[in-house]
C-alpha positions as CSV (number, residue, x, y, z in Angstrom):
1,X,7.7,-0.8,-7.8
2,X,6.1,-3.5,-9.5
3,X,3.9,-6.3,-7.3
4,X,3.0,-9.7,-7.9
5,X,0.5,-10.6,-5.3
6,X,0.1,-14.7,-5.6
7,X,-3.7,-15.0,-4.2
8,X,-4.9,-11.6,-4.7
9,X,-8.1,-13.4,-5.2
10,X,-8.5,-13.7,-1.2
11,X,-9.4,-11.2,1.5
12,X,-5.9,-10.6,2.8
13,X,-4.1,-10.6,-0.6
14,X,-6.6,-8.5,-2.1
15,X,-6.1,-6.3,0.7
16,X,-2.7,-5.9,-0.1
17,X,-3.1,-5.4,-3.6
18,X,-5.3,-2.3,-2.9
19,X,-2.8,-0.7,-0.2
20,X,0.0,-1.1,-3.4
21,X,-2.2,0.2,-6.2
22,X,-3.3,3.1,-4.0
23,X,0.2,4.4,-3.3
24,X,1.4,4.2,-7.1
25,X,2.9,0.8,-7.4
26,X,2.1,-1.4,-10.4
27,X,0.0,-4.9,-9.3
28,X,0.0,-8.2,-11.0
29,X,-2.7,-10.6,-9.5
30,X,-1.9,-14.2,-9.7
31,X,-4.3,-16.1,-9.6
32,X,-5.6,-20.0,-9.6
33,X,-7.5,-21.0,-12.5
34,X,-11.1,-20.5,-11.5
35,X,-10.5,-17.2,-9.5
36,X,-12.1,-14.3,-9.9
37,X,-10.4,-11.0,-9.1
38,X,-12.1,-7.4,-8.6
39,X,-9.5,-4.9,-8.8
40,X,-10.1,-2.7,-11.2
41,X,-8.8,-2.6,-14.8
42,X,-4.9,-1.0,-14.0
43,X,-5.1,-4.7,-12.6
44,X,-3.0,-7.4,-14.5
45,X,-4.4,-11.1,-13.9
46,X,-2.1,-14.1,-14.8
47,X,-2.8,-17.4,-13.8
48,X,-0.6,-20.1,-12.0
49,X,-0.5,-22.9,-9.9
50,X,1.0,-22.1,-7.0
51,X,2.5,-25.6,-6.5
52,X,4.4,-25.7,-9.7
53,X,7.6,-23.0,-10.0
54,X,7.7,-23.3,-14.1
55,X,3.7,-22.1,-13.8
56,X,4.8,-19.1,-10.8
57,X,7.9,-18.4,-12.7
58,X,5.4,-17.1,-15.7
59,X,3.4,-15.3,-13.7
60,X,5.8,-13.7,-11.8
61,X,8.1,-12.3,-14.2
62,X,9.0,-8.6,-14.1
63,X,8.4,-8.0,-10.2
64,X,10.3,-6.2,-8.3
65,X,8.4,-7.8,-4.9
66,X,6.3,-10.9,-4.7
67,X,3.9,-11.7,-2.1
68,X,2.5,-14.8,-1.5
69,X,-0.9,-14.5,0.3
70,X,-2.1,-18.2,-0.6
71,X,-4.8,-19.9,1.1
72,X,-6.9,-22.9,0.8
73,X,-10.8,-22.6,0.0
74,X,-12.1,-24.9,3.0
75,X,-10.7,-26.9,6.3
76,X,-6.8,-27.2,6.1
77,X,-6.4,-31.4,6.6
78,X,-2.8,-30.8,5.0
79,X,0.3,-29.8,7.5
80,X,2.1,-30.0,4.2
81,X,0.2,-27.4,2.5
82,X,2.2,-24.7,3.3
83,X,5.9,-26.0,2.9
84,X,4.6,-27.3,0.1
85,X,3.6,-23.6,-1.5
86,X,7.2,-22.3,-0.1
87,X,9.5,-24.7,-2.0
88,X,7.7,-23.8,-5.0
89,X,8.2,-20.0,-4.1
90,X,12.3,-20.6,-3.3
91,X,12.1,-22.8,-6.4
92,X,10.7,-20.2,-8.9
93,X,13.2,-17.4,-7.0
94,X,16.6,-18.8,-6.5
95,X,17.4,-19.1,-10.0
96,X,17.3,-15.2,-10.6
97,X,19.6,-15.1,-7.3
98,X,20.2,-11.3,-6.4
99,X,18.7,-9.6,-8.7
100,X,15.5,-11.5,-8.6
101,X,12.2,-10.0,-6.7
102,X,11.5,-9.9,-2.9
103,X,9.5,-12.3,-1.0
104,X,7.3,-11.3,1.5
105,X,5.4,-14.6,2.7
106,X,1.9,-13.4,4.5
107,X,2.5,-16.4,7.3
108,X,0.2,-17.2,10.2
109,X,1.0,-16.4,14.6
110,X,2.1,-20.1,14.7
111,X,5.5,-19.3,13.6
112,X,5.7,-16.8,16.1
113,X,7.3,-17.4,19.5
114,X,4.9,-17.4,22.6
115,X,7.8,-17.4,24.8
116,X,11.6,-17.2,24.2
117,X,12.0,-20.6,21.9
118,X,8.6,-21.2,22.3
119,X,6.3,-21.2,19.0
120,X,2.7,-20.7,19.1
121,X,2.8,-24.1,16.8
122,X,4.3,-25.9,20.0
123,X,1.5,-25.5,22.1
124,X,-0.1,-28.7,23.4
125,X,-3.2,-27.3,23.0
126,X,-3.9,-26.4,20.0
127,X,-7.5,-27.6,18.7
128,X,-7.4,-30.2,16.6
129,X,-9.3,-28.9,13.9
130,X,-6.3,-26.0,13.9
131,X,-3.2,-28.1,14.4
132,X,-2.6,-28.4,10.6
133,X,-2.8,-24.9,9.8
134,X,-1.2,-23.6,12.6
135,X,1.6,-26.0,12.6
136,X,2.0,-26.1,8.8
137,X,2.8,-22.5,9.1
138,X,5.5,-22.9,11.9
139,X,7.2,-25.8,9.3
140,X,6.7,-23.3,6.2
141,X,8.7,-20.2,7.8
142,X,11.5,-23.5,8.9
143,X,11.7,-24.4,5.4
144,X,12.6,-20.3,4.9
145,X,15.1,-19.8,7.5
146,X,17.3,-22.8,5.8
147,X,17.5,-20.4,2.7
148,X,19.7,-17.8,1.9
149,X,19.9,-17.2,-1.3
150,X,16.3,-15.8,-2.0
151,X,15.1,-12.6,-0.1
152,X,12.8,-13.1,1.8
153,X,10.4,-12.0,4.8
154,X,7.9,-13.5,6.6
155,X,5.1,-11.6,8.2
156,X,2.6,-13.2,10.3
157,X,-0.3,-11.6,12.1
158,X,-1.0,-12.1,15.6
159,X,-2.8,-14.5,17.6
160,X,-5.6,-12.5,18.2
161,X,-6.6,-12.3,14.5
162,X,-6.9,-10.5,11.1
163,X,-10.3,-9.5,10.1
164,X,-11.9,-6.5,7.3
165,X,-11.9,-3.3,9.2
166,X,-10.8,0.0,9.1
167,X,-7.2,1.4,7.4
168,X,-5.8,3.3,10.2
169,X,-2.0,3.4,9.2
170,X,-1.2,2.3,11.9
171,X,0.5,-0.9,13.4
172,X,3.3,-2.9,15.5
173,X,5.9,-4.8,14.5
174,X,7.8,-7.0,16.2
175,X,11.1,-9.6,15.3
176,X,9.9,-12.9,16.2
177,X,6.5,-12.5,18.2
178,X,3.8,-10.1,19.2
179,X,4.1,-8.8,23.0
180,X,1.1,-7.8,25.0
181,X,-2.3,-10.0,26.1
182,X,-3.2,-12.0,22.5
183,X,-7.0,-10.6,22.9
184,X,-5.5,-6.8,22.0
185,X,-4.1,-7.9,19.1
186,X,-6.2,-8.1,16.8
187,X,-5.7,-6.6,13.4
188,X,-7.2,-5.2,10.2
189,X,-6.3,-6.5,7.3
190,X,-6.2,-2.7,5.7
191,X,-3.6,-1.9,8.5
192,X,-1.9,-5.7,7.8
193,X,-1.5,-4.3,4.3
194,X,-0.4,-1.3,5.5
195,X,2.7,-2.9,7.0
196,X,3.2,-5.4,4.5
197,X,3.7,-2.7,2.3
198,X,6.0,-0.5,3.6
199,X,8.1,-3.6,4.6
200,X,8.4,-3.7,0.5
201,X,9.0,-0.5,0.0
202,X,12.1,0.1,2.9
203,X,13.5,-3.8,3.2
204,X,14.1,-3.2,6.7
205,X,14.0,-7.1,7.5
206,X,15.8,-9.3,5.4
207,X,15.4,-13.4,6.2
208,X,13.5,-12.7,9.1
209,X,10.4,-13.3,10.8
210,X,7.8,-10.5,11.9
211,X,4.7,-10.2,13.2
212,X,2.5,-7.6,12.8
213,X,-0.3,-6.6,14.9
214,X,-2.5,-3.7,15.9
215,X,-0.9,-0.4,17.1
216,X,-1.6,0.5,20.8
C-alpha cells in the first residue's frame, strides 16, 4: 500500500513511517515547510500546510492510506488546533468519496471514555496547562463522528502515555477507551505504530474510535 504520513517529521509519525517502510509499503512524508525528515532515501518528502486542503490535496495524492500524526512544536494555547487540522483532512478527502484513501487520525486519550459517556476531556480536573490539548482532541474526533463520507479512524493512545521504547508487536485495542489502572498503560510508540499499522492494512474499524495501549 502506499502511505502518506502528514507529520512524519515528529516522534510518533516518524515512528509510523518506519513500522510501514519496514513491512514493504511505499511512504510519502508530508511535511511543513521547515521540517526536516530522516528516513532514508526510498522516502518521498512533499511539503504542505496542514491547514489548507488545496496544499494536503497535493501532497497526498496517490495514497492508498493517510495518517495524520500532526503536532504543534511548543505549548498547545489553541482548543481549536485540532478541529482545525481535521476539517482540512475531511476537506482534502471527501471529494475523492469512496475510492479516495483511508484516514487514520493519530488522536490523544481525551477522546476516550473514562467511564461509560464519560470522556477523559470531561474531567474537571484536568491541569490547566493540558485542557487545550486534551479537550481539543475530544472536539477533533466530534468533528469526525459527524462524517460519513470519508473513511476514517481514530486511534488514540492511553492515558498513561506514549514514549520511544522497544517494538514488541504487541498491543491492546479497545472501541472507545482503554480498561485497566491508567499507570499500566503506557505505550511505545514502536508498538503504537505497530497497531496503527495493521489497522491500515485489515480496516477492521471503520468511523470509529480506538485506543491503543500496551499489551498485558
Amino acid at each position: 500500500m502506499r502511505f502518506a504520513v502528514i507529520g512524519a517529521s515528529g516522534r510518533i509519525g516518524g515512528g509510523i513511517a518506519r513500522e510501514a517502510l519496514a513491512r514493504g509499503h511505499s511512504v510519502t512524508a508530508v511535511v511543513r515547510d521547515g521540517a526536516t525528515v530522516d528516513l532514508g532515501d526510498a522516502v518521498e518528502v512533499r511539503r504542505a500546510d496542514a491547514f489548507d486542503p488545496a496544499s494536503l490535496a497535493a501532497a497526498v495524492g496517490g495514497a492508498d492510506i493517510v495518517v495524520s500524526a500532526v503536532g504543534h512544536a511548543a505549548s498547545l494555547d489553541d482548543q481549536d488546533f485540532y478541529v482545525r487540522v481535521a476539517r482540512a483532512l475531511v476537506d482534502t478527502l471527501r471529494p475523492l468519496g469512496d475510492k479516495g484513501p483511508r484516514l487514520l487520525q493519530v488522536g490523544g486519550f481525551g477522546a476516550l471514555e473514562s467511564a461509560p459517556g464519560v470522556q477523559y476531556a470531561d474531567s474537571p480536573n484536568l491541569p490547566d496547562h493540558a485542557r487545550p490539548e486534551i479537550a481539543g482532541q475530544r472536539d477533533a474526533l466530534a468533528h469526525y463522528r459527524s462524517v460519513t463520507d470519508v473513511r476514517w479512524t481514530y486511534l488514540a493512545p492511553p492515558p498513561g502515555g506514549i514514549r520511544a521504547g522497544e517494538r514488541s508487536g504487541r498491543y491492546r485495542m479497545e472501541r472507545d477507551r482503554i480498561t485497566g489502572d491508567p499507570r499500566d498503560t503506557l505505550i511505545s510508540i514502536e508498538d503504537f505504530a505497530v497497531g496503527l499499522v495493521d489497522e491500515a492494512e485489515r480496516g477492521e474499524h471503520p468511523h470509529a474510535c480506538v485506543g491503543l495501549s500496551r499489551a498485558t
